[in-house]
Gaussian input, Z-matrix of N, CA and C with variables (Angstrom, degrees):
# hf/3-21g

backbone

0 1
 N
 C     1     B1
 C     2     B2     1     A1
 N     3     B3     2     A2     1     D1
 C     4     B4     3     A3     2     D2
 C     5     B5     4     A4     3     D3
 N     6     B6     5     A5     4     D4
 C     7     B7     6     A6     5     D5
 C     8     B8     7     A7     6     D6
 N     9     B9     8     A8     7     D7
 C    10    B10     9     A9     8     D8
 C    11    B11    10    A10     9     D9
 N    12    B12    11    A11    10    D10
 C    13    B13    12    A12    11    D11
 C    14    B14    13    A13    12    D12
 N    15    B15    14    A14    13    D13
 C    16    B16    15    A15    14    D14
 C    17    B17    16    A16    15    D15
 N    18    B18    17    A17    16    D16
 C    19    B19    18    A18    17    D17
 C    20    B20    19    A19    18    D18
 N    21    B21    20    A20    19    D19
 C    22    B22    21    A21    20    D20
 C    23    B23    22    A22    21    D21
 N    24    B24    23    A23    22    D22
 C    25    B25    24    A24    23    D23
 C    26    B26    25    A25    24    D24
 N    27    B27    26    A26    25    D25
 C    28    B28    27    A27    26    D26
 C    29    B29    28    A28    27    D27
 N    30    B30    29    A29    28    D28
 C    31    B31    30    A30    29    D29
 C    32    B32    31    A31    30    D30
 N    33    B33    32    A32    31    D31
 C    34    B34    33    A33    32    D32
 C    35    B35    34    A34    33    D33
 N    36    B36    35    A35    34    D34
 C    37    B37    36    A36    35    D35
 C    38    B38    37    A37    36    D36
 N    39    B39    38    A38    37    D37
 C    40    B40    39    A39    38    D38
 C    41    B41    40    A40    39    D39
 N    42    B42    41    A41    40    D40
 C    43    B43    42    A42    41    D41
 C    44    B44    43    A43    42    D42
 N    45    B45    44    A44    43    D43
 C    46    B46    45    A45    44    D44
 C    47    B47    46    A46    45    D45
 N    48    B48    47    A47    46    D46
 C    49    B49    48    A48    47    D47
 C    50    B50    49    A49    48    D48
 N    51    B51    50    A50    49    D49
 C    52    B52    51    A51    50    D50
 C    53    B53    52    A52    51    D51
 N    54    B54    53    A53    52    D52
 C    55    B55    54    A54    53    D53
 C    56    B56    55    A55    54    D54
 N    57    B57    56    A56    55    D55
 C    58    B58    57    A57    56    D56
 C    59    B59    58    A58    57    D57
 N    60    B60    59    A59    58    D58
 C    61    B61    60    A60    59    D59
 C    62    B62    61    A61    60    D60
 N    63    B63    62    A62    61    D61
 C    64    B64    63    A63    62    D62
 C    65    B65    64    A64    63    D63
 N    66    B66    65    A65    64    D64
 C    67    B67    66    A66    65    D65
 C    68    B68    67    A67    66    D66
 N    69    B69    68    A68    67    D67
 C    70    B70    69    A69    68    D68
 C    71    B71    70    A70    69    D69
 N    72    B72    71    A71    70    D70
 C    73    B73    72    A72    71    D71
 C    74    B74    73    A73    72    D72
 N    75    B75    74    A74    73    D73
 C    76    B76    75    A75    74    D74
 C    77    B77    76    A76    75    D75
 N    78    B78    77    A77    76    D76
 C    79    B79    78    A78    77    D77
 C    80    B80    79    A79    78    D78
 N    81    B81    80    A80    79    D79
 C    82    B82    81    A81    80    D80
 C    83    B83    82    A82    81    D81
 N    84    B84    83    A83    82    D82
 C    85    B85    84    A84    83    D83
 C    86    B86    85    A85    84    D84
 N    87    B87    86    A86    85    D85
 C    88    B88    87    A87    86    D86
 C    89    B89    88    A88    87    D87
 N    90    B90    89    A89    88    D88
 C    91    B91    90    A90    89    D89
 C    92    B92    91    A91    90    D90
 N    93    B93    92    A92    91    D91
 C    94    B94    93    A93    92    D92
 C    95    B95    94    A94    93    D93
 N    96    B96    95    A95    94    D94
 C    97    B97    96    A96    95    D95
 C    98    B98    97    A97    96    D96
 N    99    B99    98    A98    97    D97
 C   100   B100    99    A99    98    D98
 C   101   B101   100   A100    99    D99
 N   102   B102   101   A101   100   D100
 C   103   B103   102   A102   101   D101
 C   104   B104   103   A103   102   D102
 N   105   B105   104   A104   103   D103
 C   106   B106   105   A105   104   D104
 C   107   B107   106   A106   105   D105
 N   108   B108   107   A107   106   D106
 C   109   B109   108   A108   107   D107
 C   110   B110   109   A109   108   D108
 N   111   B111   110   A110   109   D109
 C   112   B112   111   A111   110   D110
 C   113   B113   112   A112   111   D111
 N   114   B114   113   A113   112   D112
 C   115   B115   114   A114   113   D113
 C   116   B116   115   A115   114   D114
 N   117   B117   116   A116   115   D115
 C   118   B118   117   A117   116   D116
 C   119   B119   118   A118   117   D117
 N   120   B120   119   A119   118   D118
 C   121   B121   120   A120   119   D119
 C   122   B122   121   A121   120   D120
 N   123   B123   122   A122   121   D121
 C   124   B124   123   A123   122   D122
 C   125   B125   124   A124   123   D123
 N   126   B126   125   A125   124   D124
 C   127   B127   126   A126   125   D125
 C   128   B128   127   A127   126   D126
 N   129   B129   128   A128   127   D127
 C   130   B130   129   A129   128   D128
 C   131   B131   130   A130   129   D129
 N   132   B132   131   A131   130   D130
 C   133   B133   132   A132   131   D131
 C   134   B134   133   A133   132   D132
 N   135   B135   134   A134   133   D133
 C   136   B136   135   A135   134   D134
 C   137   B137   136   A136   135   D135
 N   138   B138   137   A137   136   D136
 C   139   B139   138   A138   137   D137
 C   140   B140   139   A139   138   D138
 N   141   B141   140   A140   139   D139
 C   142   B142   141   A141   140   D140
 C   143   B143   142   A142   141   D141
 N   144   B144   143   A143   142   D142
 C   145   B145   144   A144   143   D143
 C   146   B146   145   A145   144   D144
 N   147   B147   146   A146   145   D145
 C   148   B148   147   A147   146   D146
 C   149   B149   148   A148   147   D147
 N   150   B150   149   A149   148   D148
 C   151   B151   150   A150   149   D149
 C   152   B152   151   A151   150   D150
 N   153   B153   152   A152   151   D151
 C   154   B154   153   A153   152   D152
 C   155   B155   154   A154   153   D153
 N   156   B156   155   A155   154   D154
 C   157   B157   156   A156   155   D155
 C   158   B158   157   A157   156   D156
 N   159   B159   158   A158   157   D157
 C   160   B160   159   A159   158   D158
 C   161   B161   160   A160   159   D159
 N   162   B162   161   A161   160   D160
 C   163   B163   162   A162   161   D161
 C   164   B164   163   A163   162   D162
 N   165   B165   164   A164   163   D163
 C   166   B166   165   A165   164   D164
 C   167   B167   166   A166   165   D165
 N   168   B168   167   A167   166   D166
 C   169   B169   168   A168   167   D167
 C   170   B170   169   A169   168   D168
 N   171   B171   170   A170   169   D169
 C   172   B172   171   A171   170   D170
 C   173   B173   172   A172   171   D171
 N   174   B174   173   A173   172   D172
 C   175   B175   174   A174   173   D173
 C   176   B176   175   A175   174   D174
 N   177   B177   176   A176   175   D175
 C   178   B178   177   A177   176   D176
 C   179   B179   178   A178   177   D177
 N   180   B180   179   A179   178   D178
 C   181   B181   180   A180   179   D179
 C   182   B182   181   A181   180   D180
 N   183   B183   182   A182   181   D181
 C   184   B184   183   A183   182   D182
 C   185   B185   184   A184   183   D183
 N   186   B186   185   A185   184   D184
 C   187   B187   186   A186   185   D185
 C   188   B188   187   A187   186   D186
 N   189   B189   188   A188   187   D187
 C   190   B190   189   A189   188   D188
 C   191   B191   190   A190   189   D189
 N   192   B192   191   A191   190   D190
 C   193   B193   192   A192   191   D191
 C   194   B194   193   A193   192   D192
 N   195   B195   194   A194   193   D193
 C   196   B196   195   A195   194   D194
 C   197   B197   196   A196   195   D195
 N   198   B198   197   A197   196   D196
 C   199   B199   198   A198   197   D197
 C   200   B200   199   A199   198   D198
 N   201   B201   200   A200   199   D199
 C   202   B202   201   A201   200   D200
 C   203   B203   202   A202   201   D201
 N   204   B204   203   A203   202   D202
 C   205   B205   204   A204   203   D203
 C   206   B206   205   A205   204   D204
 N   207   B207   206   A206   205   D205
 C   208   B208   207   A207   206   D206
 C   209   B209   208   A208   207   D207
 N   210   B210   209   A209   208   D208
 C   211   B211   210   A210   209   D209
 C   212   B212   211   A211   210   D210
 N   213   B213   212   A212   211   D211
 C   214   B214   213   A213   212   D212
 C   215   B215   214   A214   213   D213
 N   216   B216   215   A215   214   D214
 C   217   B217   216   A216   215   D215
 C   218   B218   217   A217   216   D216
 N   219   B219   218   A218   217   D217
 C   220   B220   219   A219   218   D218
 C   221   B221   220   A220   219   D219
 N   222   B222   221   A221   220   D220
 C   223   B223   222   A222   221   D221
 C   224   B224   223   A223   222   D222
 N   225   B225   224   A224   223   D223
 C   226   B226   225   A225   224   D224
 C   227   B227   226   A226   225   D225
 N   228   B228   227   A227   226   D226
 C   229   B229   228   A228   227   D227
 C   230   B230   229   A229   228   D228
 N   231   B231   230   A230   229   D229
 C   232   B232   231   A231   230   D230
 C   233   B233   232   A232   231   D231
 N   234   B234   233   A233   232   D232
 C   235   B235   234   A234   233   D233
 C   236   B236   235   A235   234   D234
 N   237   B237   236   A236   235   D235
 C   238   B238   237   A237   236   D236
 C   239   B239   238   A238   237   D237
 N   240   B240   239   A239   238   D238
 C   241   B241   240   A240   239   D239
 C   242   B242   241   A241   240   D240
 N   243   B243   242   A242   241   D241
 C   244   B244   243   A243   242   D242
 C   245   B245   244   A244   243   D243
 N   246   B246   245   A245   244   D244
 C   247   B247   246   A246   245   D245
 C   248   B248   247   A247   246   D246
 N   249   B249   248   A248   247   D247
 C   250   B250   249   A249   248   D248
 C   251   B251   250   A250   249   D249

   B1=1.4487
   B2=1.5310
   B3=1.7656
   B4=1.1391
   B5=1.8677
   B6=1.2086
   B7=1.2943
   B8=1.7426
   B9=0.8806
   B10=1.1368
   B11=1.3922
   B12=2.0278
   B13=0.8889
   B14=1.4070
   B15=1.2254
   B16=1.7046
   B17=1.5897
   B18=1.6547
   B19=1.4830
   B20=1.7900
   B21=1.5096
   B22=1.3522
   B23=1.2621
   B24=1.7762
   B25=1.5691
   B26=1.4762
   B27=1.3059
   B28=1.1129
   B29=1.5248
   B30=1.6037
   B31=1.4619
   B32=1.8976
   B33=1.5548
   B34=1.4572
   B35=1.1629
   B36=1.8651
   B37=1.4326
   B38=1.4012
   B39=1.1959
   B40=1.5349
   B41=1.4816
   B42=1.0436
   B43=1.6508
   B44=1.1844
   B45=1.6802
   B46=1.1284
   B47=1.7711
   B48=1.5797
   B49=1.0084
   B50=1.0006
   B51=1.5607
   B52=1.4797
   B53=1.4692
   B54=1.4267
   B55=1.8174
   B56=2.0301
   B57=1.2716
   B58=1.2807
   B59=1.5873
   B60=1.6906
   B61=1.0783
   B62=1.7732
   B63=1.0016
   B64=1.7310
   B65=1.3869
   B66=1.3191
   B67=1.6396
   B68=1.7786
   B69=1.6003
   B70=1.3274
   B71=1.4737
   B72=1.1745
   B73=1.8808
   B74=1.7167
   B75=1.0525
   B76=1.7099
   B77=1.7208
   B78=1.3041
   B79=1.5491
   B80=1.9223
   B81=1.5494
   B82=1.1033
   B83=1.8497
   B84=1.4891
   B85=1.5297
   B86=1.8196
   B87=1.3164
   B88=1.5304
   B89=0.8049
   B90=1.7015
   B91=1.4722
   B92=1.3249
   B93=1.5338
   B94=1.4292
   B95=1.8619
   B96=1.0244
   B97=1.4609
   B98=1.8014
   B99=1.4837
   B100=1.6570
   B101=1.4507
   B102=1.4223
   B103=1.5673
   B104=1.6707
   B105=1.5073
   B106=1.2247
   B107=1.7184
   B108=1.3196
   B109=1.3649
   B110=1.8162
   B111=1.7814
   B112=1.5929
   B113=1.2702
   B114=1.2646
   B115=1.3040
   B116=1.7847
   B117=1.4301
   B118=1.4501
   B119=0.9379
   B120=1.3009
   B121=1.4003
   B122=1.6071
   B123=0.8060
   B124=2.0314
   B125=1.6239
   B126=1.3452
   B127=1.2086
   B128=1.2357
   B129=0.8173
   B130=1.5306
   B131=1.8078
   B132=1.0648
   B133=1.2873
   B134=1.4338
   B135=1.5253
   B136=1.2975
   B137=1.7881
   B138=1.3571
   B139=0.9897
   B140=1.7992
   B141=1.6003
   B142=1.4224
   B143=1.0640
   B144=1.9965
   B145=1.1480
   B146=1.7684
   B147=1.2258
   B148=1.4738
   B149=1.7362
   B150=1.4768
   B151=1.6023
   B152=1.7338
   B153=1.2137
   B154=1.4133
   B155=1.4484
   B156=1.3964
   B157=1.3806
   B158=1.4437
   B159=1.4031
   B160=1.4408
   B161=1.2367
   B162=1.8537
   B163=1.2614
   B164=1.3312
   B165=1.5082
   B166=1.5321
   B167=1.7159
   B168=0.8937
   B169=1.6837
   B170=1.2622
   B171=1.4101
   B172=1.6486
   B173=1.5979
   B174=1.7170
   B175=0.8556
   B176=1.5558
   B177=1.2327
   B178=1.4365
   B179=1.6456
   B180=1.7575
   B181=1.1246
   B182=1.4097
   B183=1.6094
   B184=1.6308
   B185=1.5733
   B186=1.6066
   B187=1.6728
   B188=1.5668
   B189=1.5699
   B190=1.4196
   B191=1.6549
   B192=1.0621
   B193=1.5795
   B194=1.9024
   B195=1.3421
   B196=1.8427
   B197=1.7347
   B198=0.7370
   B199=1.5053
   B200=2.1945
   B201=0.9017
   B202=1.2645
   B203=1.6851
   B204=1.8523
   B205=1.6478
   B206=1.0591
   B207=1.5457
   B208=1.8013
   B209=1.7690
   B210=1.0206
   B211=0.9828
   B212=1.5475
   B213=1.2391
   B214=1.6768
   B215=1.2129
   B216=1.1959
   B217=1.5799
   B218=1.2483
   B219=1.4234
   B220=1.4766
   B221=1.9578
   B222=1.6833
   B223=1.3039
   B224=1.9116
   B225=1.6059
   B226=1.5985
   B227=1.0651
   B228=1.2401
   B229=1.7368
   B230=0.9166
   B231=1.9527
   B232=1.3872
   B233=1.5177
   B234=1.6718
   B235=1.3950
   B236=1.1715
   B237=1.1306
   B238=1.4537
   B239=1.6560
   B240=1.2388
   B241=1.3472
   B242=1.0686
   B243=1.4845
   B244=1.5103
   B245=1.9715
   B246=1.5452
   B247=1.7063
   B248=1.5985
   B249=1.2002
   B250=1.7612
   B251=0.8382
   A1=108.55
   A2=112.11
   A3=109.07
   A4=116.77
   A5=124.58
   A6=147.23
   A7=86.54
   A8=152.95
   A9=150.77
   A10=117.76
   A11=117.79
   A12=113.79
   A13=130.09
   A14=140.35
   A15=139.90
   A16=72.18
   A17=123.41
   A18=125.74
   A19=119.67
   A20=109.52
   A21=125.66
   A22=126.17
   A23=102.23
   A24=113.66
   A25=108.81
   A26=142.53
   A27=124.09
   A28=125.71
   A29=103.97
   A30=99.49
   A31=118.02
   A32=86.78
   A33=81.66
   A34=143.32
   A35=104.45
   A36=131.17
   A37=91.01
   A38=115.16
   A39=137.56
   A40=92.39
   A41=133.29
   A42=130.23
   A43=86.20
   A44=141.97
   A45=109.06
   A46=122.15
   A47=117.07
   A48=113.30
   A49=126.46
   A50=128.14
   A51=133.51
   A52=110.53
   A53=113.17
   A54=122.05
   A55=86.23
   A56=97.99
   A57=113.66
   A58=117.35
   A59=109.50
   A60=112.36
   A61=113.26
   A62=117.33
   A63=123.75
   A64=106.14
   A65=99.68
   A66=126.17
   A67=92.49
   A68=121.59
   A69=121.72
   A70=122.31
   A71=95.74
   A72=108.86
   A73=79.70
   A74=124.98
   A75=111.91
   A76=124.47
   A77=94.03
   A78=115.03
   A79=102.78
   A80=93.80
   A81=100.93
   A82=115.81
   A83=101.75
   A84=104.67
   A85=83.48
   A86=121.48
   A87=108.80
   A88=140.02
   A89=117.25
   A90=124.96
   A91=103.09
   A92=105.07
   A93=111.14
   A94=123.91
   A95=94.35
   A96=109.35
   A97=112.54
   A98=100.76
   A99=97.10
   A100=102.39
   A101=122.47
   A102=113.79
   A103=100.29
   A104=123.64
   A105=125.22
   A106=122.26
   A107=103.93
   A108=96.17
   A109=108.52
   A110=104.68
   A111=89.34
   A112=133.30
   A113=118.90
   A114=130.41
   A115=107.23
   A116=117.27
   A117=108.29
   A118=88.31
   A119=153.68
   A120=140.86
   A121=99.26
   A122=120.05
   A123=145.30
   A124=99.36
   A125=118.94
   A126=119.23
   A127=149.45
   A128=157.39
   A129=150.26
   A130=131.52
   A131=134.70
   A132=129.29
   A133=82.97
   A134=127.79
   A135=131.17
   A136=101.78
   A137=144.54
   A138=129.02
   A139=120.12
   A140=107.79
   A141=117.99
   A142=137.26
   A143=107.27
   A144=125.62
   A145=110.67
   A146=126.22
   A147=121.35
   A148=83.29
   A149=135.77
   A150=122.02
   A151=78.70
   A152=143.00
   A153=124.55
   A154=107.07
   A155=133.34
   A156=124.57
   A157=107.32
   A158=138.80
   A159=113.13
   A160=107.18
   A161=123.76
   A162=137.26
   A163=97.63
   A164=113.47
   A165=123.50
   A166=105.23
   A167=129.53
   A168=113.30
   A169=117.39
   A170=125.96
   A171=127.31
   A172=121.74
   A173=115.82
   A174=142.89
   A175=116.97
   A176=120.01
   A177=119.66
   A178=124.15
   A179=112.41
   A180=102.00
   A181=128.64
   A182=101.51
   A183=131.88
   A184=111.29
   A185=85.72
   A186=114.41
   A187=100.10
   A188=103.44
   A189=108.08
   A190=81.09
   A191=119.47
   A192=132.81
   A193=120.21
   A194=85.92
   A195=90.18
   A196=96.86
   A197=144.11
   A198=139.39
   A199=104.53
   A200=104.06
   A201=126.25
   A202=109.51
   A203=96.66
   A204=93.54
   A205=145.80
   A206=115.42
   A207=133.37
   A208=86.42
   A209=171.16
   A210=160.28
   A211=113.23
   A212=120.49
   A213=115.94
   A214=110.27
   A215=140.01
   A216=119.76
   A217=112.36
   A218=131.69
   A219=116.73
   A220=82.70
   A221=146.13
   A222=96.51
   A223=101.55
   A224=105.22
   A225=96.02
   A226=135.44
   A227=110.30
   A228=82.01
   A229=138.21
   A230=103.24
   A231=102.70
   A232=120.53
   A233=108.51
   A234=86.65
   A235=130.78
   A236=126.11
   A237=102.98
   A238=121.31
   A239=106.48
   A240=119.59
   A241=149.61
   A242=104.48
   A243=118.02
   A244=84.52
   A245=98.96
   A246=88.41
   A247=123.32
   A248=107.72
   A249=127.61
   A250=96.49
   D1=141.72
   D2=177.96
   D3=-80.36
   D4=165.84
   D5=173.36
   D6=-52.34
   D7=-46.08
   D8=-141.98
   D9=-119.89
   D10=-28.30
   D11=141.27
   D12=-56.43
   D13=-12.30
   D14=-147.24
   D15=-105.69
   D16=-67.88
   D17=-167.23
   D18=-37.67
   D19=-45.30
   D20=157.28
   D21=-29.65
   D22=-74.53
   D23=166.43
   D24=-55.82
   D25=-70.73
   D26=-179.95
   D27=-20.15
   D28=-60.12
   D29=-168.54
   D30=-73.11
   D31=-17.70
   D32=164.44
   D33=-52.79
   D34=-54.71
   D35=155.94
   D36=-29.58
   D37=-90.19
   D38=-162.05
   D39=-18.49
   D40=-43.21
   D41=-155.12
   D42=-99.94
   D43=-70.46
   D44=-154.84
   D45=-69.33
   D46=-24.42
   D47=164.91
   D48=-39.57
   D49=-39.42
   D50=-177.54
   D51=-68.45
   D52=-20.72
   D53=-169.49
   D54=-73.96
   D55=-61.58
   D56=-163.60
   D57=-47.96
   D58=-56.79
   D59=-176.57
   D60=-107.21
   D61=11.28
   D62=-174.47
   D63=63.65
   D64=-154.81
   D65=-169.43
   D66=-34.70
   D67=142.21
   D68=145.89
   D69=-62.52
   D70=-50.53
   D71=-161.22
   D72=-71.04
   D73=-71.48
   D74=-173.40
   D75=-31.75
   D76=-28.46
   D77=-157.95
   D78=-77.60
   D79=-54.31
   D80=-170.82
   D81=-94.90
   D82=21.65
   D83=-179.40
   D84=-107.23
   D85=-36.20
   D86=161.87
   D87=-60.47
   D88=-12.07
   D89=179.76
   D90=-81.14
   D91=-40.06
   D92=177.73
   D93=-63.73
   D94=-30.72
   D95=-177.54
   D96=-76.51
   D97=-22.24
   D98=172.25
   D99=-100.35
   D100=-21.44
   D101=174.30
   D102=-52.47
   D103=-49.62
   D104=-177.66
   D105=-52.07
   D106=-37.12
   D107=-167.29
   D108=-102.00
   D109=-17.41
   D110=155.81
   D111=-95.03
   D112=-3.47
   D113=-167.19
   D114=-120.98
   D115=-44.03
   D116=-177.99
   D117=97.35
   D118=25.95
   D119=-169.72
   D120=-126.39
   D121=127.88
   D122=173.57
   D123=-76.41
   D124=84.67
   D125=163.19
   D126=-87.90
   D127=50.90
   D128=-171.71
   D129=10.20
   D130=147.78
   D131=-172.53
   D132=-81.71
   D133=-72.68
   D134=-160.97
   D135=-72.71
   D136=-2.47
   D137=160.91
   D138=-73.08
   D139=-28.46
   D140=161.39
   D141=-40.82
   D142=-49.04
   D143=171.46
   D144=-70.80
   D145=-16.73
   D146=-165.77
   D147=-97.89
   D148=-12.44
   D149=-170.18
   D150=-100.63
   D151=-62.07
   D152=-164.06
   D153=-56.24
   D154=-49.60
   D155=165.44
   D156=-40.17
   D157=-49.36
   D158=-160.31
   D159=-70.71
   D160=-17.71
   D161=-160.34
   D162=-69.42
   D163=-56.79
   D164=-177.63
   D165=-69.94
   D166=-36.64
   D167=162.88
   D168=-65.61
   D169=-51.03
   D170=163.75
   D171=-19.46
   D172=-47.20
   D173=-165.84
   D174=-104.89
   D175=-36.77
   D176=147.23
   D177=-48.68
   D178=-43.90
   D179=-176.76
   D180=-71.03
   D181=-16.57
   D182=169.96
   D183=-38.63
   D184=-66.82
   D185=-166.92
   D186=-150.07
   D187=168.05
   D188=-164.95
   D189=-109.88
   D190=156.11
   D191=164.41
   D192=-177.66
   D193=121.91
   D194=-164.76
   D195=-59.12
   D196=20.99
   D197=166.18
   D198=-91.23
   D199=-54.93
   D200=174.93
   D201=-38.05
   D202=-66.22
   D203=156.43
   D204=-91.15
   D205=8.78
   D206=159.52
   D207=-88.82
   D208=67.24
   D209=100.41
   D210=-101.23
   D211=-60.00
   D212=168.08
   D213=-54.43
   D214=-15.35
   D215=158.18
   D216=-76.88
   D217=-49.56
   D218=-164.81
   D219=-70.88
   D220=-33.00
   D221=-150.30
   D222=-86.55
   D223=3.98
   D224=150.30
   D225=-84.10
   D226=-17.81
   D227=163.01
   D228=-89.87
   D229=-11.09
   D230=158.96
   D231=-46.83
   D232=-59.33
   D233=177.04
   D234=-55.52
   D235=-27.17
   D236=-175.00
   D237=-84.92
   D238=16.19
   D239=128.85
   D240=-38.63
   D241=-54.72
   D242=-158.01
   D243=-92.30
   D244=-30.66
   D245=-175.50
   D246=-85.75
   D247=25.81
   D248=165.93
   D249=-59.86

């Protein structure tokens, strides 16, 4: 696969995820907001994205699977979103 195919799939994901789950920034201020109320823990939108990346490296280092690295790209650029 090309460098440019993987970029493709990403943004695809990227789109349908957004069909699926709506707003990001909405999405992930709820993720944050239940980290708070089950855990007590003060989370970050962009600290989320740096724990799902380790998830998808965790799991890459397991096994290789192009889902793993079409997902750590879109959840960087999410962050670098959240770090605007």
């Amino acid at each position: 696969m090309k460098y440019w195919d993987t970029l493709t799939e990403a943004a695809k994901i990227a789109e349908e995820r957004q069909e699926s789950y709506g707003n990001i920034e909405e999405n992930f201020k709820e993720i944050s907001d239940i980290s708070k109320s089950m855990f007590g823990l003060e989370v970050s939108e962009a600290e989320i994205c740096k724990v799902m990346i380790a998830v998808k490296v965790a799991r890459q280092k397991h096994k290789h699977k192009d889902d793993n690295i079409v997902d750590m790209i879109n959840y960087i650029a999410i962050l670098n979103q959240f770090l605007k």
